[in-house]
C-alpha distance (Angstrom), angle and dihedral (degrees) to the residues before:
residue distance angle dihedral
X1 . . .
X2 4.00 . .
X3 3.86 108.6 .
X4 3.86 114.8 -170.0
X5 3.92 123.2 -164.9
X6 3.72 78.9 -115.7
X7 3.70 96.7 65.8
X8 3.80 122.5 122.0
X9 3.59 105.6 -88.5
X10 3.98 101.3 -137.7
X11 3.87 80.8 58.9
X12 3.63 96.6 46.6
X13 4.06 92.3 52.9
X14 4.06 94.3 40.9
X15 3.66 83.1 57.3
X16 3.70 88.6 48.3
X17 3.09 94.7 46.5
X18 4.40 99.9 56.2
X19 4.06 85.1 47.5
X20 3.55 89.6 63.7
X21 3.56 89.6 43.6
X22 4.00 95.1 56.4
X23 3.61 93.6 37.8
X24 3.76 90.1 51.7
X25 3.72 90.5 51.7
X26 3.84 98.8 32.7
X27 3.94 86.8 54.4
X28 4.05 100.4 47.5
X29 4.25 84.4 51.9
X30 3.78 92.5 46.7
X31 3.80 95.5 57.1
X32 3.68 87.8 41.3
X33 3.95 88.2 53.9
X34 3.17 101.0 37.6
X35 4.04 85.3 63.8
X36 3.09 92.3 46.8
X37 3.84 94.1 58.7
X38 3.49 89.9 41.7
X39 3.56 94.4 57.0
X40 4.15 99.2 44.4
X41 3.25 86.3 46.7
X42 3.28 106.8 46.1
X43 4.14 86.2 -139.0
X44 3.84 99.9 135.2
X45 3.56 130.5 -113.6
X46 3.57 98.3 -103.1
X47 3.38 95.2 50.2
X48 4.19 89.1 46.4
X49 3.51 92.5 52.9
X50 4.29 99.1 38.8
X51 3.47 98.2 55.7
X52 4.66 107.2 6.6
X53 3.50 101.3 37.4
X54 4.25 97.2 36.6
X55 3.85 88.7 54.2
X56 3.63 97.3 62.1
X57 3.75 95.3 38.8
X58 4.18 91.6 49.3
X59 3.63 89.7 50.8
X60 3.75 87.5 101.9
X61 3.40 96.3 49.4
X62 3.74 89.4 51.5
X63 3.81 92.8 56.0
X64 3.80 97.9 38.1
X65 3.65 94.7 53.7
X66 4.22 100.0 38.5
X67 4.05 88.0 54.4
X68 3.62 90.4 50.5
X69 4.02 92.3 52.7
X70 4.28 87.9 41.0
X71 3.45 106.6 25.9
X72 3.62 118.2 30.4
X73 3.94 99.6 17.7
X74 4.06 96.1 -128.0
X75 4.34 109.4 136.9
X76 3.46 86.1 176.8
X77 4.26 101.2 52.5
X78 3.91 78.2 51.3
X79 3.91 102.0 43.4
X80 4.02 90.6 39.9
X81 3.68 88.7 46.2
X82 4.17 86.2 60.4
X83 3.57 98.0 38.7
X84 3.70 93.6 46.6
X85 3.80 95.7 44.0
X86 4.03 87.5 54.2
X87 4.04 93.6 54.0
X88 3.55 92.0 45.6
X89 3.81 99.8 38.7
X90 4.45 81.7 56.9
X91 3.82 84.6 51.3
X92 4.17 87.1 68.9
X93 3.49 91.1 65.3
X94 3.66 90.5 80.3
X95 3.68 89.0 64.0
X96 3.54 87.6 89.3
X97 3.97 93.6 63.6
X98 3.43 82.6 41.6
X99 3.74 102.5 52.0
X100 3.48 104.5 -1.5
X101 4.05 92.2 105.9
X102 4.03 84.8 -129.4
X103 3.81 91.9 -57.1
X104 3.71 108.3 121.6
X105 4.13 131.0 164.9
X106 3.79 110.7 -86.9
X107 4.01 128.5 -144.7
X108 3.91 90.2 -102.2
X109 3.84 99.5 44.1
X110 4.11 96.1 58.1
X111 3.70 117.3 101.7
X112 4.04 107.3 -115.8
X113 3.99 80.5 -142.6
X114 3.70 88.3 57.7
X115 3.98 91.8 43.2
X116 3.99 93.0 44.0
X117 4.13 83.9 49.7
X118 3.76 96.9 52.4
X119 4.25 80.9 42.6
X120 3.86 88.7 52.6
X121 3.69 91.8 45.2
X122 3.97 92.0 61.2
X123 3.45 88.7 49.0
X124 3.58 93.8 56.4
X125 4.34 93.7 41.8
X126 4.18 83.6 49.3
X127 4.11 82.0 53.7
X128 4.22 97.3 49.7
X129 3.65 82.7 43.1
X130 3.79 103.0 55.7
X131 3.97 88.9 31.7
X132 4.55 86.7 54.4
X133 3.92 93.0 49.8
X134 3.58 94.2 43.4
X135 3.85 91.4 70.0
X136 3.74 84.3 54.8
X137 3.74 98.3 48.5
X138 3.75 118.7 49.2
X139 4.14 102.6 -154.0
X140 3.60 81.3 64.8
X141 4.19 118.4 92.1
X142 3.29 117.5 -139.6
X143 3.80 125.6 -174.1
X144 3.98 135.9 -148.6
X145 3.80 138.8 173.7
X146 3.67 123.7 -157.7
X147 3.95 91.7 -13.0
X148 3.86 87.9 -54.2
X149 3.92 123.4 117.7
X150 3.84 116.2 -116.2
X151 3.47 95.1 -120.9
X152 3.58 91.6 55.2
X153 3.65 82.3 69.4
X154 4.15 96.8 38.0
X155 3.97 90.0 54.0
X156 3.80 98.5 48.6
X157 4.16 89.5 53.9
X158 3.46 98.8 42.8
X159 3.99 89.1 38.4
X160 4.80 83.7 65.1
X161 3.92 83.5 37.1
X162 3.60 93.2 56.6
X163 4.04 93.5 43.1
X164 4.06 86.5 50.9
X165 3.16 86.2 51.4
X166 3.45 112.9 58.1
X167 4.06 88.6 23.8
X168 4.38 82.0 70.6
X169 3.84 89.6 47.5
X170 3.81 89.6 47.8
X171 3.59 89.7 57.4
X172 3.74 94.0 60.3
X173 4.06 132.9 71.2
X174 3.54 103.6 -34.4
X175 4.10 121.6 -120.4
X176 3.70 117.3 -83.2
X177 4.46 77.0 -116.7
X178 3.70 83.8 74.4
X179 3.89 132.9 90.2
X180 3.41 104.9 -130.5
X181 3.76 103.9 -168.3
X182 3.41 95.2 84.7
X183 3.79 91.0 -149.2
X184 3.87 99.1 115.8
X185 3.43 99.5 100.6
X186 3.55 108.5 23.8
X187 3.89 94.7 138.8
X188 3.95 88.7 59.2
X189 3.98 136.7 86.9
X190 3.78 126.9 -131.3
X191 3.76 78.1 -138.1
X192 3.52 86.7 54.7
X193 3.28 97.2 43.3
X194 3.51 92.3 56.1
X195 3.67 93.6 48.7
X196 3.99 95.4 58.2
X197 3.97 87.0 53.8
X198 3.50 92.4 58.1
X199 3.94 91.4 46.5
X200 3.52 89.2 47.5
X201 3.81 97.9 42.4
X202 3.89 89.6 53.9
X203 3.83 91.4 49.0
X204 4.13 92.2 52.6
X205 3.63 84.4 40.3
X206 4.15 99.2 56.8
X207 3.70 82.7 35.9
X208 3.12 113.4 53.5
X209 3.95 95.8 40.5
X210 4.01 87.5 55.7
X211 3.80 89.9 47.8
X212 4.04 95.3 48.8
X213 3.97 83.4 51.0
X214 3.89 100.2 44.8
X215 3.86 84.2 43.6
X216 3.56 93.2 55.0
X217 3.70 100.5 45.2
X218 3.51 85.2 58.8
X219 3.62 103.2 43.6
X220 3.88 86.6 38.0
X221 4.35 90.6 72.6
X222 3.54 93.9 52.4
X223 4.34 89.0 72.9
X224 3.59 91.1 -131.2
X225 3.85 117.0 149.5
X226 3.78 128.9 -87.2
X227 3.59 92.4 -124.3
X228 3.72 96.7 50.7
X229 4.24 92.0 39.2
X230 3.89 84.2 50.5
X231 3.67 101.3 53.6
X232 3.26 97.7 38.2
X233 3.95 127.5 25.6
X234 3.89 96.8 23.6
X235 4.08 89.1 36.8
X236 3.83 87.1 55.9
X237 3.69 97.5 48.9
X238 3.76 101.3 44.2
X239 3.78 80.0 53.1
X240 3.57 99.4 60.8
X241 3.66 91.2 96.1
X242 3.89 94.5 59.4
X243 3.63 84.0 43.2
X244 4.03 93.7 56.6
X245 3.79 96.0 39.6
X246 3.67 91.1 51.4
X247 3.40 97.1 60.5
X248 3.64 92.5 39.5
X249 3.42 85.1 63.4
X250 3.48 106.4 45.6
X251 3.81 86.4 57.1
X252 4.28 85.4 58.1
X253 3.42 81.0 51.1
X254 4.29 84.7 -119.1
X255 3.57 91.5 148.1
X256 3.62 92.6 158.5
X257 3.51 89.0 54.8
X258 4.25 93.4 59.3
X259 4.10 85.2 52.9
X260 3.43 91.2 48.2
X261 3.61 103.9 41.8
X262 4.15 86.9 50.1
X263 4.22 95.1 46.6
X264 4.32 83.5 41.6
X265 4.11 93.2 50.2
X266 3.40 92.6 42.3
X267 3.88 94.0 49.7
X268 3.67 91.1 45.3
X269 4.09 88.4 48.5
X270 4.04 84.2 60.9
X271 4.03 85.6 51.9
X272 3.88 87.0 51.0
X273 4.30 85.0 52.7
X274 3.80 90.6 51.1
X275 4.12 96.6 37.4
X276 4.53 79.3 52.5
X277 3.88 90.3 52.2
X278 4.02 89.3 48.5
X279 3.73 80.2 49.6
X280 3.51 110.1 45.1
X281 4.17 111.8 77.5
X282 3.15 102.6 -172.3
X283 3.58 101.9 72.4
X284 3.34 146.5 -45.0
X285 3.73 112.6 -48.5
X286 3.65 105.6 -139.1
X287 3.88 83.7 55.4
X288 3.60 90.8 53.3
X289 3.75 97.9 49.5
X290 3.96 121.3 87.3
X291 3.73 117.3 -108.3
X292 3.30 94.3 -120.2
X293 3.77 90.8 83.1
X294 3.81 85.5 73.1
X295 3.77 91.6 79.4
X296 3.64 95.0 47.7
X297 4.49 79.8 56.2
X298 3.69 86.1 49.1
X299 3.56 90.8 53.3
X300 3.76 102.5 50.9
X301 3.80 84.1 48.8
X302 3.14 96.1 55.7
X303 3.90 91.5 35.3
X304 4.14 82.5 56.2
X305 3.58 95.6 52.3
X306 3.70 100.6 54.8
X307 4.17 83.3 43.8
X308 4.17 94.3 68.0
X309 3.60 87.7 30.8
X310 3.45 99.7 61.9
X311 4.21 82.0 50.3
X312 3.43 92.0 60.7
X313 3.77 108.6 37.2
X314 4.14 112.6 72.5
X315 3.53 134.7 -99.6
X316 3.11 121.2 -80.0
X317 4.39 154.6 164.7
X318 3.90 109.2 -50.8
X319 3.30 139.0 -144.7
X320 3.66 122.5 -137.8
X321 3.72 80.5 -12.0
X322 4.06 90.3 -59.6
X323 3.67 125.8 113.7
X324 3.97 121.9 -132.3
X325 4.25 83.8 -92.6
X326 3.75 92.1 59.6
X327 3.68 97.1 45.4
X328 4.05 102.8 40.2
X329 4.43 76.7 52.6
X330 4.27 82.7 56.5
X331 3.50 89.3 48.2
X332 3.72 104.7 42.8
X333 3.64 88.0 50.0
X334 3.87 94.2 49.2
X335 3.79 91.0 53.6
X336 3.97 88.1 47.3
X337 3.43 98.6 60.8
X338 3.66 92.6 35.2
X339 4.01 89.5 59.6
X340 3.86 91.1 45.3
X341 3.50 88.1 44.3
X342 4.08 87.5 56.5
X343 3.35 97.3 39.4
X344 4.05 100.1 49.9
X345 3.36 95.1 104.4
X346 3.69 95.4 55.6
């Protein structure tokens, strides 16, 4: 369905208005499948919600940003999409101050494969980053193959090295975080199991496309740049899905699952940046992309950091009932937006 910024506005929000619907639903069933899955198979929620649960909830993401490289010709809508879907997807880690009921994921109950994948993922922003300001700067090298960036290439091997990874850690004891009784879901199938992802998947999938493009024919009339509209309002709403199946998860008490669903989506978002450069012919993408985008990279960093930090650093006195992690995520994110905000013009 084509929406134009011209479309009738009644039209445009009752559209809006069923994509939240089916992501709302689509997400609750996806957390409740992916434990499911995790639990017949004896996977590992970590590993459920990195690389299972983060597939069906970038879907949106996926779309979005490959019809703005084919269809409408906009490298930024599709890079800011990423970008922005990364610092808001770290955002839904302080769900579990939120709603965690003061139950939070402790320095001994993380999977190292989940702590070695978030470590991995840095490595690969710290790559995009150098490889974006290099076209900018000419004593920096840059290298491409076949009219494709080399970390295009770099992201999609480490991207199967870091699923391996934390697959063969899955595989082992489970984390103390973990119910290890396996009796949750005795009444239910791994066939069934299975079947409720895919229902669920497809729901966050239809939804979450038609929300990114209701979203953006609204945000489109206000003349606001495609750098800011892409890391912020579209970002946001092709989030939604990470946002639902966090706290879907918190409430099964899964909190391994909300960390892993957050480092998986954003992992797969970098995927979605090297599948666009493939895609885009004529150039390189990271060429094509305003520099701007490099302080929505510097954010997620940053926004990354504090996230393992605040796993390793005790508990201690909250405010508003959030701990120093969860509000130094608020205020990276506030200065973020304020800077793209600023600098939309550029």
């Amino acid at each position: 369905m084509e929406l134009s910024e011209n479309s009738a506005p009644l039209i445009v929000w009752m559209l809006f208005g069923i994509s939240l619907v089916l992501v709302l639903f689509g997400g609750v069933r996806l957390a409740y499948s992916g434990d499911m899955i995790a639990e017949k198979t004896g996977i590992g929620r970590a590993w459920i919600g990195l690389v299972i649960i983060s597939f069906a909830t970038t879907l949106p993401e996926l779309v979005t940003s490959v019809s703005s490289i084919c269809l409408v010709k906009e490298p930024d809508l599709a890079a800011g999409n990423c970008f922005g879907s990364m610092a808001f997807n770290l955002l839904l880690v302080t769900f579990i101050d939120l709603f965690g009921k003061k139950r939070r994921l402790l320095r001994g109950e993380l999977n190292r494969g989940l702590l070695l994948s978030g470590g991995l993922f840095l490595f690969l922003l710290l790559v995009v980053q150098v490889s974006l300001l290099s076209f900018r700067s000419h004593p920096l090298p840059y290298l491409s193959i076949g009219g494709v960036d080399l970390s295009s290439f770099l992201i999609i091997i480490i991207y199967f090295l870091t699923t391996r990874l934390i697959f063969t850690y899955g595989k082992k004891k489970p984390p103390a975080s973990e119910s290890t009784d396996g009796t949750a879901y005795d009444d239910s199938t791994l066939g069934r199991s299975l079947f409720l992802y895919v229902v669920a998947a497809a729901c966050v999938l239809v939804g979450g496309i038609l929300l990114a493009k209701t979203a953006n024919s609204i945000a489109t009339s206000t003349g606001i740049g495609q750098t800011f509209i892409g890391s912020t309002l579209v970002g946001i709403t092709t989030s939604l899905p990470e946002m639902v199946v966090a706290f879907s998860a918190i409430r099964l008490g899964a909190l391994e699952m909300v960390l892993g669903n957050v480092i998986g989506a954003n992992l797969f978002n970098l995927i979605i940046i090297a599948l666009c450069d493939f895609l885009y012919r004529p150039g390189l993408l990271l060429k094509a992309i305003d520099v701007n985008h490099s302080v929505t990279i510097v954010l997620v960093i940053l926004m990354t950091c504090v996230v393992f930090l605040g796993y390793y650093s005790p508990p201690r006195k909250k405010f508003l009932n959030l701990g120093w992690d969860s509000l130094s995520l608020f205020l990276l994110y506030g200065i973020g937006v304020t800077l793209l905000y600023e600098l939309r013009v550029l």
